[in-house]
ZALUMVO-634830 format. One line per 2 residues: number of its first residue (from 0); their letters; for each residue z, x, y of N, C-alpha, C. Coordinates in steps of 0.2 Angstrom, whole numbers. Each point is the difference from the previous one (the first is absolute). Layout:
# ZALUMVO-634830
NUM	A	Z,X,Y,Z,X,Y,Z,X,Y  ...;
# end
This chain:
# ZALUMVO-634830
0	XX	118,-39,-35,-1,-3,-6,6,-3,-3  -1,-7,0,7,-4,-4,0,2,-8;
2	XX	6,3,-4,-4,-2,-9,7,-3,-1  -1,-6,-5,8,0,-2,-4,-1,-8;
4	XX	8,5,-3,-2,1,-9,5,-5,-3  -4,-4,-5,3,-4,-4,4,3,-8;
6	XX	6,1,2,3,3,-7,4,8,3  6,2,-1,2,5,0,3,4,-6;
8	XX	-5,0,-5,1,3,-4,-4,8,-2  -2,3,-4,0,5,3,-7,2,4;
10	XX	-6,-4,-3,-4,-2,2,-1,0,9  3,-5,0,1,-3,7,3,5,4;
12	XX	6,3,-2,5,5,5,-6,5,2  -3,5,-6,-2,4,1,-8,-1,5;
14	XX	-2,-6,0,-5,-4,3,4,3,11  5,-2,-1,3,1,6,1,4,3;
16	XX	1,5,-5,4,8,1,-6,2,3  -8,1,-3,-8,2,0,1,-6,6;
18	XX	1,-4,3,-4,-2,7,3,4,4  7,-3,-1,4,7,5,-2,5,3;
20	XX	0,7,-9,-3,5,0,-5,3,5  -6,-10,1,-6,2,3,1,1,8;
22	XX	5,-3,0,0,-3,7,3,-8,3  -2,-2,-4,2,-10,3,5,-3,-1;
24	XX	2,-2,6,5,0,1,3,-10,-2  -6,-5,0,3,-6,1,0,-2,-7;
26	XX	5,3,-7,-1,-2,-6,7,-4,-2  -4,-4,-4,8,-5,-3,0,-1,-6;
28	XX	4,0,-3,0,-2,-8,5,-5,0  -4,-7,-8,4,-2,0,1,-1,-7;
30	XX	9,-1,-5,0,0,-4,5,-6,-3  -5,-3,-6,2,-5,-1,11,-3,-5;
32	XX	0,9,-2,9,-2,-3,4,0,8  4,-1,-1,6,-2,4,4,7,2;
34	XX	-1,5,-3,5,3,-2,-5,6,-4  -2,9,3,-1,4,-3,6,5,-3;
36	XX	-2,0,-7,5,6,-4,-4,2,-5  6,6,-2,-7,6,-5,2,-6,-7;
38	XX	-6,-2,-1,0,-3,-6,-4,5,-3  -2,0,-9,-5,1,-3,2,5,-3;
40	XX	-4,6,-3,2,5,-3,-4,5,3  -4,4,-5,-2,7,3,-7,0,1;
42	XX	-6,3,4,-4,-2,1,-4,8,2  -6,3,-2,-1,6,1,-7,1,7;
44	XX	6,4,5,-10,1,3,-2,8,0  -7,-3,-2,-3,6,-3,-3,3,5;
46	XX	-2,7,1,0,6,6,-7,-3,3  -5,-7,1,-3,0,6,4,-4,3;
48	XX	5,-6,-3,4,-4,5,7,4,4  2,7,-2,5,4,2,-5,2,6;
50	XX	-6,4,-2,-3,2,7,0,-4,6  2,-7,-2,-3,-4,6,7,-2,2;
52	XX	4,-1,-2,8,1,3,2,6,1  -2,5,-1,1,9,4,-4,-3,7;
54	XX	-5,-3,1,-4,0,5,4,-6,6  2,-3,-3,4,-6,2,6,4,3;
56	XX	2,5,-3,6,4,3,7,-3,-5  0,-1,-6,4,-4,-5,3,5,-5;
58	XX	-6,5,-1,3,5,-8,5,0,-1  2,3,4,10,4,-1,4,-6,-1;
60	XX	0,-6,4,3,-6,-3,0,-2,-6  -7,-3,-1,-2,-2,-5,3,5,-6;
62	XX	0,7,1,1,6,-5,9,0,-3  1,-2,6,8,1,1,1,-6,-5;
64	XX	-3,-6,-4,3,-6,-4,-4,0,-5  -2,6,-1,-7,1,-7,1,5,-3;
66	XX	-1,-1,-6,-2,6,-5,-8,1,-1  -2,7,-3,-7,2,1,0,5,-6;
68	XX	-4,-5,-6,-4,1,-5,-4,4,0  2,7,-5,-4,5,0,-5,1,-3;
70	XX	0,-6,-7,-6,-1,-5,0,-6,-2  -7,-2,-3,2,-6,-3,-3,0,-7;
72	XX	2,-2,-3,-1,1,-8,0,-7,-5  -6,1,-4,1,-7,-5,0,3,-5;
74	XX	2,-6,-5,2,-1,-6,-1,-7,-3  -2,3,-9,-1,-7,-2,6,-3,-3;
76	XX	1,-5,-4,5,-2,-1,7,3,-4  -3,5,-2,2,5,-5,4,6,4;
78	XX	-1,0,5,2,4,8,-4,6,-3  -6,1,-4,-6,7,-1,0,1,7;
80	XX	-4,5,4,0,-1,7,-10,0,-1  -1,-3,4,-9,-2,3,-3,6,2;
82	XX	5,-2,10,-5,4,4,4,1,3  1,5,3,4,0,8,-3,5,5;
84	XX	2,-1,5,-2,2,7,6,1,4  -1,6,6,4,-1,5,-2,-3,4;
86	XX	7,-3,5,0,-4,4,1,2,6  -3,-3,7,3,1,8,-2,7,0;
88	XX	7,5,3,-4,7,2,1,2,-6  1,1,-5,0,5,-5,-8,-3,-1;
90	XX	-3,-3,-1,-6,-2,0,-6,2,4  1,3,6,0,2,6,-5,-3,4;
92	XX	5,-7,2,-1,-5,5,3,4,7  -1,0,5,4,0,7,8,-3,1;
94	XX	-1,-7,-5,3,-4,-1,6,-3,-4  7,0,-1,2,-1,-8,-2,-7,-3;
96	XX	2,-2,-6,-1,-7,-2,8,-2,0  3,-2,2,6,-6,3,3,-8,-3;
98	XX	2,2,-6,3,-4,-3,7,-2,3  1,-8,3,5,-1,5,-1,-9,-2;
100	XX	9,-3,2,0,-5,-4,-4,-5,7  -2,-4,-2,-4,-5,3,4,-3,6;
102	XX	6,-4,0,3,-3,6,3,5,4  4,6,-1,0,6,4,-4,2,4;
104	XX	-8,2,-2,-5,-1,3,-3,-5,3  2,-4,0,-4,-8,6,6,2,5;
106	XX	7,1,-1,5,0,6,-3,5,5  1,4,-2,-3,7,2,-5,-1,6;
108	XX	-6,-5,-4,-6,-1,2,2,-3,7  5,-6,-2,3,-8,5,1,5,7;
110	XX	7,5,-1,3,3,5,-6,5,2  -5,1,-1,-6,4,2,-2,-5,3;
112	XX	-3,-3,-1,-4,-6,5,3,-1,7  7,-5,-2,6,-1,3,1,5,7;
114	XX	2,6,-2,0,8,5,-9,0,5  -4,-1,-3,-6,-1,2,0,-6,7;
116	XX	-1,-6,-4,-1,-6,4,6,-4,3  5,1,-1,5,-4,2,4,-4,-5;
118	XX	6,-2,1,2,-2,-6,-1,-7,-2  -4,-4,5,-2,-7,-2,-6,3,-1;
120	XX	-4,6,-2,-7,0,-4,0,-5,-6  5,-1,-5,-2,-4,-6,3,-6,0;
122	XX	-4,-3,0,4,-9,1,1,-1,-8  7,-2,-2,1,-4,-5,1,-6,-4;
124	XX	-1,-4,-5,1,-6,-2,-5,-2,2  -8,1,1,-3,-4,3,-9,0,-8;
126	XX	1,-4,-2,-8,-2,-4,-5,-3,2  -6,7,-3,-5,-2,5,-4,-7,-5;
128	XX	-4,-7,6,0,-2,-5,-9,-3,3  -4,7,2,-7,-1,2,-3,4,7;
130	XX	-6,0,2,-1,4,5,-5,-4,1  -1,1,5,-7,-5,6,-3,6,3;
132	XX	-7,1,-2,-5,6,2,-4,-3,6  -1,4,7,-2,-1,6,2,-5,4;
134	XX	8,-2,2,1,-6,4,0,4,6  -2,-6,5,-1,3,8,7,0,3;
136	XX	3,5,4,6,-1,3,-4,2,5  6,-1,5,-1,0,6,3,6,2;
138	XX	-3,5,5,3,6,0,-2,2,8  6,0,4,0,0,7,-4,7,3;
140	XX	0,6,-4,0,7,1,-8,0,0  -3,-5,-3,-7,2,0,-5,-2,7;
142	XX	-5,1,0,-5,0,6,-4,-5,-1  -2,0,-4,-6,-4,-2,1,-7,-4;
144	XX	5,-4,2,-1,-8,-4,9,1,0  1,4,-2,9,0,-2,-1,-3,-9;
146	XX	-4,2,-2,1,-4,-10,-1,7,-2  4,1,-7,-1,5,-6,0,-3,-4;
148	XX	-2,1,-4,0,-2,-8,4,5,-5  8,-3,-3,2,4,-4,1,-4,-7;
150	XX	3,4,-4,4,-4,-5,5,-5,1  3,-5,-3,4,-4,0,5,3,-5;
152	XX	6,1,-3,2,-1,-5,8,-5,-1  2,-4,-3,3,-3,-1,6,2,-5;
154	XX	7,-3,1,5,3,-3,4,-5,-3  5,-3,-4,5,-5,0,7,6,-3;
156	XX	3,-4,3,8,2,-3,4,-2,-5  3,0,-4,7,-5,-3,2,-7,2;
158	XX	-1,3,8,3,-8,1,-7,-5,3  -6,2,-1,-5,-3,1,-3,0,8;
160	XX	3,6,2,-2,3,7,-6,2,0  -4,1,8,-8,3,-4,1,5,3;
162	XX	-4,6,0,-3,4,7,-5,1,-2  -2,2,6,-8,-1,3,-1,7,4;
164	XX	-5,4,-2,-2,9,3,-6,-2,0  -2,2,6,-9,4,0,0,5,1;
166	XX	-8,1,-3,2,9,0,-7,2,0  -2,6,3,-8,4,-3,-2,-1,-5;
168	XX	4,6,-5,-1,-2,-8,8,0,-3  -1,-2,-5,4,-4,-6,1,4,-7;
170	XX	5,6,-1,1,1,-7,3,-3,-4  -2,-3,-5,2,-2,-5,2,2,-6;
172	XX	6,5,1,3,4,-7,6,-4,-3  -1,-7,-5,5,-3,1,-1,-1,-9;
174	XX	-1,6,-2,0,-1,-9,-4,-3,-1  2,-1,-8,-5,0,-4,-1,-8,1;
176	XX	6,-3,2,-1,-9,1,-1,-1,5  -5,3,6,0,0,3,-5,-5,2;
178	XX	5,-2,8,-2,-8,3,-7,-1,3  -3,7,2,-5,0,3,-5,1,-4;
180	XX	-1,5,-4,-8,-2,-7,2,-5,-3  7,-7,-2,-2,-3,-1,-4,-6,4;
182	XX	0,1,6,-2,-4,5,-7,0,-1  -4,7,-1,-5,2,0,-4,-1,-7;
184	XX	5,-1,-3,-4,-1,-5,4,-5,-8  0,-5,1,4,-5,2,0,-2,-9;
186	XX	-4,2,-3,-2,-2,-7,4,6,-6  0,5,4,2,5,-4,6,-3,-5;
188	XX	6,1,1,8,-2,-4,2,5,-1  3,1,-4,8,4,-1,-4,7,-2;
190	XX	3,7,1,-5,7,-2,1,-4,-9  -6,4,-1,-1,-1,-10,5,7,-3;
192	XX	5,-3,-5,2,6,-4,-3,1,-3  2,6,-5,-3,3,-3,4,-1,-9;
194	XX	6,-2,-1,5,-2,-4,3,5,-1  0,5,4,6,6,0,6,-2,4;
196	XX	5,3,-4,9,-2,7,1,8,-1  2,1,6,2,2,3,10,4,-1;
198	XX	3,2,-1,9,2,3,1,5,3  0,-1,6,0,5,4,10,2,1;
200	XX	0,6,0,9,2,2,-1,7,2  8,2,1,1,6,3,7,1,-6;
202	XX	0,9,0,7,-2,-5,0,11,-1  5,1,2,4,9,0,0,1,-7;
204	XX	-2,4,-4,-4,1,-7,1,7,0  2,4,-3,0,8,-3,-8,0,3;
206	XX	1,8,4,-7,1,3,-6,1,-6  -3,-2,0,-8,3,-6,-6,5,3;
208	XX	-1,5,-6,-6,5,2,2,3,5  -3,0,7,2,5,4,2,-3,5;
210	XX	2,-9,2,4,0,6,-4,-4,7  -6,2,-1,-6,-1,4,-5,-4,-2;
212	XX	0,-1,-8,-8,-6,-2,1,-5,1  -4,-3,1,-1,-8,-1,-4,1,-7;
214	XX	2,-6,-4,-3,-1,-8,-2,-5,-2  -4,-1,-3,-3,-6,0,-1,1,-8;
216	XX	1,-4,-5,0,0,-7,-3,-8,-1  -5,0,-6,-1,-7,-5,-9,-1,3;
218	XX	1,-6,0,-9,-2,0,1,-8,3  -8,-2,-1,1,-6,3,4,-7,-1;
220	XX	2,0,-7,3,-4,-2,9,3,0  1,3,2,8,2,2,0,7,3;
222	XX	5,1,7,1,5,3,4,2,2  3,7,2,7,-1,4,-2,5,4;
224	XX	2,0,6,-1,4,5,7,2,1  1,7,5,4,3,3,-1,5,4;
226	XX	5,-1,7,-1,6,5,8,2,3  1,5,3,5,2,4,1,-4,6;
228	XX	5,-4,1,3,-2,8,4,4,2  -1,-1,10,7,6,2,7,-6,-2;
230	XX	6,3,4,6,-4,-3,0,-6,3  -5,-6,0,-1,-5,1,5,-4,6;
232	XX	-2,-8,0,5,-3,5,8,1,1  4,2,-6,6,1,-2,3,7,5;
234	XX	-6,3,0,1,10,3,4,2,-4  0,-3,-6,7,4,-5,-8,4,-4;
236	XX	3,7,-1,-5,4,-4,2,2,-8  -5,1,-2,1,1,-8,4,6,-2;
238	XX	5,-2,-4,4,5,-3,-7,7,-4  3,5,3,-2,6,-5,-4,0,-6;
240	XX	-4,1,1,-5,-3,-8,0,-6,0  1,-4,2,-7,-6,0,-2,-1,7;
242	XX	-7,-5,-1,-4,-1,6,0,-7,1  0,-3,4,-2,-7,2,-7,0,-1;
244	XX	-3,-5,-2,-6,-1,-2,-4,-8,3  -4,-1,-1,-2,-9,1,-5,0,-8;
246	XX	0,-7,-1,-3,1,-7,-3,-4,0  -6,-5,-3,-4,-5,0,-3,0,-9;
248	XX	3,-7,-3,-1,2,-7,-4,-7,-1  -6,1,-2,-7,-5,-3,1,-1,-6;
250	XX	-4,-6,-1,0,-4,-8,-5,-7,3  -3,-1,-3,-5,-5,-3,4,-8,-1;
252	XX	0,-5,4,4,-5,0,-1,-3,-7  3,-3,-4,-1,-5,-7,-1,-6,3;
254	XX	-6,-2,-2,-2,-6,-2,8,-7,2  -3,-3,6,7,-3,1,4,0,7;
256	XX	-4,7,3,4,0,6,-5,-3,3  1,-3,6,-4,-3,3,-1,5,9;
258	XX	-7,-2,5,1,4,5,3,-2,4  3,-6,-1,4,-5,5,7,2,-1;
260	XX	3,6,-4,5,0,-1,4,2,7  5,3,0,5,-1,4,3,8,1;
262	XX	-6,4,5,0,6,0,5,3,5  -1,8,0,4,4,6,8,-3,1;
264	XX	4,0,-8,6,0,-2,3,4,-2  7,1,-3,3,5,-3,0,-5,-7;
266	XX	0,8,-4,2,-2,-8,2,3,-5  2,-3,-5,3,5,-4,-4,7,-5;
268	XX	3,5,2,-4,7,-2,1,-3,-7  3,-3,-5,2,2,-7,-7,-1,-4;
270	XX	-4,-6,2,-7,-3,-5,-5,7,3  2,3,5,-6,4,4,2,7,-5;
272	XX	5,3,0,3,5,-2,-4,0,-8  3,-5,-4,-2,-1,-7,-9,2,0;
274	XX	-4,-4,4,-6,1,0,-3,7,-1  5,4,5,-3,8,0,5,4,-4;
276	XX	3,-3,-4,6,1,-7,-4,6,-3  -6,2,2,-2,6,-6,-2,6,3;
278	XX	-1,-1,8,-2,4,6,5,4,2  5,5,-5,4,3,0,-5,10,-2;
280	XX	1,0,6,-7,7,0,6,7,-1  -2,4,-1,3,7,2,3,2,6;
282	XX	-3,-3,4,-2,3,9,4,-9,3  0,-3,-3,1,-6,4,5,-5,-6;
284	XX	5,-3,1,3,-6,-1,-3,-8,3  -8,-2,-2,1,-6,3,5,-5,2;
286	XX	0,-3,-7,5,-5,0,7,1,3  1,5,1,6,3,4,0,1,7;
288	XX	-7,2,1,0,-4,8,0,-6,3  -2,-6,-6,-3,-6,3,9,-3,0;
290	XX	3,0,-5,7,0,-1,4,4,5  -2,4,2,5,4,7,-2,-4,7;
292	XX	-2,-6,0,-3,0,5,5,-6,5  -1,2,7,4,-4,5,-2,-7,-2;
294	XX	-7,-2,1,-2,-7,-1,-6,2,-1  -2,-5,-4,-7,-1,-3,-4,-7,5;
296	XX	-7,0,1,-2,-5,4,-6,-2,-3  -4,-5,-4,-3,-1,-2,-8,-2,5;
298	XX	-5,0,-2,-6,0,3,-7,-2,-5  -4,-4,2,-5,0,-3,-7,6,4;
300	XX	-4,3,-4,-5,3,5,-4,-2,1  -2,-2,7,-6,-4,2,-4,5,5;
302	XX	-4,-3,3,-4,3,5,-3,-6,4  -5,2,5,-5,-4,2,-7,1,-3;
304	XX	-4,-3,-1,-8,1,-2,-2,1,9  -5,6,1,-2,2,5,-6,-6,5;
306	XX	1,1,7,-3,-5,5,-6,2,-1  -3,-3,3,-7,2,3,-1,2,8;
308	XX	7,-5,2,0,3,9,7,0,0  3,4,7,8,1,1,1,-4,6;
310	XX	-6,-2,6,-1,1,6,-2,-7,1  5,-5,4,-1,-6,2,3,-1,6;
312	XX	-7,-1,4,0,-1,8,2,8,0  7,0,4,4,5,1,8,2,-2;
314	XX	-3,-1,-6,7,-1,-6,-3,5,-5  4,4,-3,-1,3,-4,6,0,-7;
316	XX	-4,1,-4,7,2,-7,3,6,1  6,3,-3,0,8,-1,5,1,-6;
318	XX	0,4,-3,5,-1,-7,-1,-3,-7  5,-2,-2,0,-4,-6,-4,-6,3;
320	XX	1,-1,6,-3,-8,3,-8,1,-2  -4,6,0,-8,0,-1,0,4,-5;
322	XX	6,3,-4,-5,3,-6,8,3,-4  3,-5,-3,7,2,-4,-4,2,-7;
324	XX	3,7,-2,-3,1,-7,6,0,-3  -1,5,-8,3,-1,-1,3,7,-1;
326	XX	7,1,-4,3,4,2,-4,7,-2  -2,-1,-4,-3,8,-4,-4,3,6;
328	XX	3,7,0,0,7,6,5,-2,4  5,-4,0,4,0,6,-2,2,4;
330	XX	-5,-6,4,-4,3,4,0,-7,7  2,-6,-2,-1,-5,4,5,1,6;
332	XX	6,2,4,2,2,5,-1,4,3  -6,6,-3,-2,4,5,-7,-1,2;
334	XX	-3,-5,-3,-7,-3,0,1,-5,8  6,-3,2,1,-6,2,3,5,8;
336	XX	3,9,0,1,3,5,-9,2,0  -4,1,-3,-7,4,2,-4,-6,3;
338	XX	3,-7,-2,-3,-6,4,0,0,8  9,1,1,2,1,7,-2,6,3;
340	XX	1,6,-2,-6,3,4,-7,-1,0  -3,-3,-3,-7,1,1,0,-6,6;
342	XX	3,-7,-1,-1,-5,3,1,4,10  7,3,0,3,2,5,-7,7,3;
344	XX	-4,3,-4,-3,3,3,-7,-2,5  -1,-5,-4,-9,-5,-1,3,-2,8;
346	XX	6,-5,2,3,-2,6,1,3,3  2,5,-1,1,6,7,-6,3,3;
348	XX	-8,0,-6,-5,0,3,-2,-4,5  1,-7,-4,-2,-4,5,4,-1,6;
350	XX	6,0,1,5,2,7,-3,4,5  -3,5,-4,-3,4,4,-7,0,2;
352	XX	-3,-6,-3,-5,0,3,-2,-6,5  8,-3,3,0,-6,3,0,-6,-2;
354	XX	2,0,-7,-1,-7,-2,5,-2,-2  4,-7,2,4,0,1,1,-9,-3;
356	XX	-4,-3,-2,-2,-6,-1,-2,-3,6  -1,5,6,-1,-7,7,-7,-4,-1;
358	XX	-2,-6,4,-5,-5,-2,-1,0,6  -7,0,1,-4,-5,7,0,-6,0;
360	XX	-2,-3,4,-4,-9,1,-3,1,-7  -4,2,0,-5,-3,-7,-1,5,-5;
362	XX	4,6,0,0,3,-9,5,4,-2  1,0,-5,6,4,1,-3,10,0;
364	XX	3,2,3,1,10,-2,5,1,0  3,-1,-7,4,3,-4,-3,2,-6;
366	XX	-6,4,2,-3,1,-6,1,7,-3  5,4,4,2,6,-2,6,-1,-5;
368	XX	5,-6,-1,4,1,-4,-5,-5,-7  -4,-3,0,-3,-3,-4,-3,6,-4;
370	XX	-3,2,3,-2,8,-2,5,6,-4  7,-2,3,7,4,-2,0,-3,-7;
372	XX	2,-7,1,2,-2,-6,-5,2,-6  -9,-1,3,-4,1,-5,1,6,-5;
374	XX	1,5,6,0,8,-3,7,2,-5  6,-6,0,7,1,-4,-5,-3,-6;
376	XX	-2,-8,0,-1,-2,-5,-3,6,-3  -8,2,1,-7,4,-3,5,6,-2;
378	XX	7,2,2,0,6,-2,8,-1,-5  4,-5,-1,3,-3,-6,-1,-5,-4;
380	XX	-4,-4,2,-3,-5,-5,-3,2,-8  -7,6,1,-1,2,-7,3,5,-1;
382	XX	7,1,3,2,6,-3,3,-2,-6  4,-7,4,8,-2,-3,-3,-6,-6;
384	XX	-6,-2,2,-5,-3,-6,0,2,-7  -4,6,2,0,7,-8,6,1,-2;
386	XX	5,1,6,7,3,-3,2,-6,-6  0,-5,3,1,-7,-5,-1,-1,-7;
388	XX	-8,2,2,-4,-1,-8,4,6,-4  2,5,3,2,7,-4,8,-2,-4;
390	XX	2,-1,6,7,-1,-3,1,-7,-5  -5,-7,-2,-1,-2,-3,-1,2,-5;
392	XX	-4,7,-1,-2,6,-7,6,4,0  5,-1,0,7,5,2,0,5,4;
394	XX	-6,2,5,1,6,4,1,5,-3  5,4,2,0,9,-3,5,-4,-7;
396	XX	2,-5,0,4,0,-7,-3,-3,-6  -8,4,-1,-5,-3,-5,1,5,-5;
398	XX	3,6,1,2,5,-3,2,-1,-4  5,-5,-1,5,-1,-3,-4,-6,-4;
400	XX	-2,-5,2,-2,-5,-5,-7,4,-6  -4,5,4,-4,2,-5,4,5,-5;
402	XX	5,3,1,4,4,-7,2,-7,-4  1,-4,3,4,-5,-4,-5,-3,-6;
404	XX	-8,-2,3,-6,-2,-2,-3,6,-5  2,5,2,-3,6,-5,4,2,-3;
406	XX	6,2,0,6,0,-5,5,-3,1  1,-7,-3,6,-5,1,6,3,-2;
408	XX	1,2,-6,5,5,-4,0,8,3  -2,2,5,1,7,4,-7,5,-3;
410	XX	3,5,2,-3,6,0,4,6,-1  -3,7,-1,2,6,1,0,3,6;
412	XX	-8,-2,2,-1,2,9,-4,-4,0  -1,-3,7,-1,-5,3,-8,2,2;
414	XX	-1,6,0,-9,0,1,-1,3,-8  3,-2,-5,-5,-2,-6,-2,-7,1;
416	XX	0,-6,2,-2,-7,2,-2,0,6  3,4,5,-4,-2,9,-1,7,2;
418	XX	-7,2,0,-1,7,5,5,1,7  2,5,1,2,0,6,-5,1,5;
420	XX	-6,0,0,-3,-1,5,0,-8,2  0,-5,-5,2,-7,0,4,-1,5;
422	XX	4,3,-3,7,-2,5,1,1,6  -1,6,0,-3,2,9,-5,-5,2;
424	XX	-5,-1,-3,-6,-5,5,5,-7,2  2,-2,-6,5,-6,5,6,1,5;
426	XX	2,5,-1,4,0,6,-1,3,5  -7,2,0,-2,4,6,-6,-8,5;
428	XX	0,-2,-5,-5,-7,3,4,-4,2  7,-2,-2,4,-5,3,2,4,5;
430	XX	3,7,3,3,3,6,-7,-3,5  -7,2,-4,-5,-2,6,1,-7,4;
432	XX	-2,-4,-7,0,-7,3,6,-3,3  6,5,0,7,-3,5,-1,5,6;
434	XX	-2,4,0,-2,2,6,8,5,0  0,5,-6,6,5,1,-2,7,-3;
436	XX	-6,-1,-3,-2,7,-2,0,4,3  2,6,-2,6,7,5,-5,1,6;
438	XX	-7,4,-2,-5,3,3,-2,-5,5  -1,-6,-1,-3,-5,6,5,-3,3;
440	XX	4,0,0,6,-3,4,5,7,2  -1,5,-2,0,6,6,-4,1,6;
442	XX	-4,0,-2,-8,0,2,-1,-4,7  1,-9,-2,1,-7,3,2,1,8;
444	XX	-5,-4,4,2,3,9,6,-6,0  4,2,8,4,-5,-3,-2,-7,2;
446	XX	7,-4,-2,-2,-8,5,3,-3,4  3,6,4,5,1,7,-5,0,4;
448	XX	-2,-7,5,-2,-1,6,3,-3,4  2,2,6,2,-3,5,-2,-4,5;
450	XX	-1,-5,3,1,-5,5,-4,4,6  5,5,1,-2,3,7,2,7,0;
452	X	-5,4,4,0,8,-3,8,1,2;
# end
């Protein structure tokens, strides 16, 4: 079975690593920058996407360029504390949760593949610009007519070169802009914001609390997040009492900024700093992280509104490509690893049930990987559906907007305005719907199949 994946991001890589994993050997990625390097900042995978990179044979790498959050705790603007919980194994997952910077991890990913398939597995500089569903080629190895029917997909370069790949099936992990649901679905346009920006940075801050939380302070209309990174791209580590951290600080655009604006920039922390001029807590220095910071990168928060189908011909979405949410649960990179494996397991069944996309004279029997693909859709589609609609209702960080709604001005404790059974039911319902809740993702058989015993 031919598959080549559109996009090597993390999506894509981890889509490769799960074929491999299964067995299949003829995988190609292609990816449209010229040039991979660790961009971005810190990005968290929570312990059912760490399970699946333990399975992949990744942890201790991946572990070796990450820090692992022992708790995660909210607050409202006021830094009162909400709710918290523990995280990863203190939580008692099998699994930690793994907070690690984002372009560190694709490299990772890149020389994983790389080691795997050869070092021309990822073609670079190449965009995808369409895909042609059931062309006949001509295939000497067959018995019966010499035709199959694969996908087409098409590429251009910078300099206006094309290439041209057939292949069994076609993943399309190519973002949120991604060239292939726009093909599919031609009407849609730009993801809709929400009129929240985004400043995401990284910046070495006197350690806070115990060294281990992620924290999450404020409500819908302004937020500031923070977790622990290891000693990031630089390998320099943080002096003695302080931590490197990654930080993501929200606010409500004014009237005036437009969505057409001119995003994923650097900017100046001073007008950002001021804004959280009063989020100076006991336990934490805002405005003193956002001010300590290497660089700041601006963002607006978008998503996708969810499909009705993923699966064209034998093309498929994976990732942000079929279901980009949004940030709240830091949950969208390990949602887009649970993709790769499910997709890589569905096909391993089918491999092994002989189906291979071959075609007779007059029909096609490929109907095991049609059946493969069905069974990734039927089993990520309403998952990553529901996650959508939740994390438009803030996910586990409702917590916080409801302190705010019940006590704008604070409180004494936090269950005189929200029962703690409250607070638990939501964040035991969001672990369900992510598919990380300790018990059932211990519990969970795996989605390690191979090719061949």
């Amino acid at each position: 079975m031919k598959i080549v994946i559109i996009g090597a991001g993390l999506g894509g890589l981890a889509t490769a690593l799960s074929l491999g994993r299964a067995g299949f050997e003829d995988v190609t990625v292609i990816e449209r920058a010229s040039e991979l390097r660790p961009l971005g900042v810190g990005i968290n995978l929570l312990p059912h996407a760490v399970r699946e990179l333990t399975e992949l044979g990744l942890a201790e790498q991946v572990a070796a360029i990450a820090a692992a959050p022992g708790r995660l705790a909210y607050f409202n603007r006021h830094g009162q504390p909400v709710w918290s919980e523990p995280r990863g194994l203190d939580a008692g997952y099998q699994w930690p949760q793994l907070s690690v910077h984002r372009g560190e991890f694709q490299l990772l990913l890149v020389e994983a593949v790389r080691e795997r398939f050869g070092a021309d597995a990822i073609g670079l500089g190449w965009r995808a610009t369409g895909v042609e569903h059931g062309v006949e080629v001509s295939d000497a190895t067959r018995a019966s007519g010499g035709i199959r029917r694969q996908e087409r997909v098409r590429f251009a370069d910078a300099a206006g070169d094309e290439l041209v790949l057939d292949a069994d099936v076609v993943v399309a992990a190519d973002g949120i802009h991604s060239a292939i649901r726009a093909q599919a679905n031609p009407g849609e346009g730009a993801p809709p914001w929400n009129r929240l920006l985004l400043w995401r940075g990284t910046a070495v801050v006197p350690t806070y609390l115990d060294g281990r939380t992620m924290i999450m302070a404020g409500d819908a209309e302004q937020k500031f997040v923070a977790y622990p990174l290891a000693a990031g791209a630089t390998g320099e580590a943080a002096p003695e009492g302080f931590t490197r951290v990654n930080f993501i600080a929200e606010r409500r655009a004014p009237e005036g900024v437009d969505e057409t604006a001119d995003w994923n920039h650097a900017v100046d922390p001073a007008p950002i700093v001021e804004l959280f001029a009063d989020w100076r807590f006991d336990w934490l220095d805002v405005p003193g992280v956002i001010a300590a910071a290497d660089e700041i990168l601006e963002y607006p928060m978008v998503d996708r509104d969810p499909l009705e189908r993923w699966i064209f011909g034998r093309t498929t979405l994976l990732g942000d490509a079929a279901h980009a949410l949004y940030p709240n649960g830091s949950n969208g990179a390990s949602q887009a690893i649970l993709d790769a494996r499910t997709l890589a397991f569905h096909l391993a069944g089918a491999a092994a049930a002989g189906g291979a996309g071959d075609d007779t004279d007059d029909a096609d029997d490929g109907s095991a990987i049609d059946a493969a693909l069905a069974a990734y859709e039927a089993d990520r589609r309403p998952a990553t559906t529901k996650l959508s609609g939740m994390t438009r209702q803030l996910g586990p960080e409702r917590v916080m907007q409801l302190a705010y709604e019940r006590a704008p001005q604070g409180f004494a404790d936090v269950h005189d305005v929200i029962p703690e059974a409250e607070l638990q039911q939501i964040a035991d319902s969001y672990k369900v719907a992510a598919g990380f809740h300790p018990d059932r993702l211990n519990e969970r058989s795996s989605l390690t199949r191979a090719v061949r015993a």
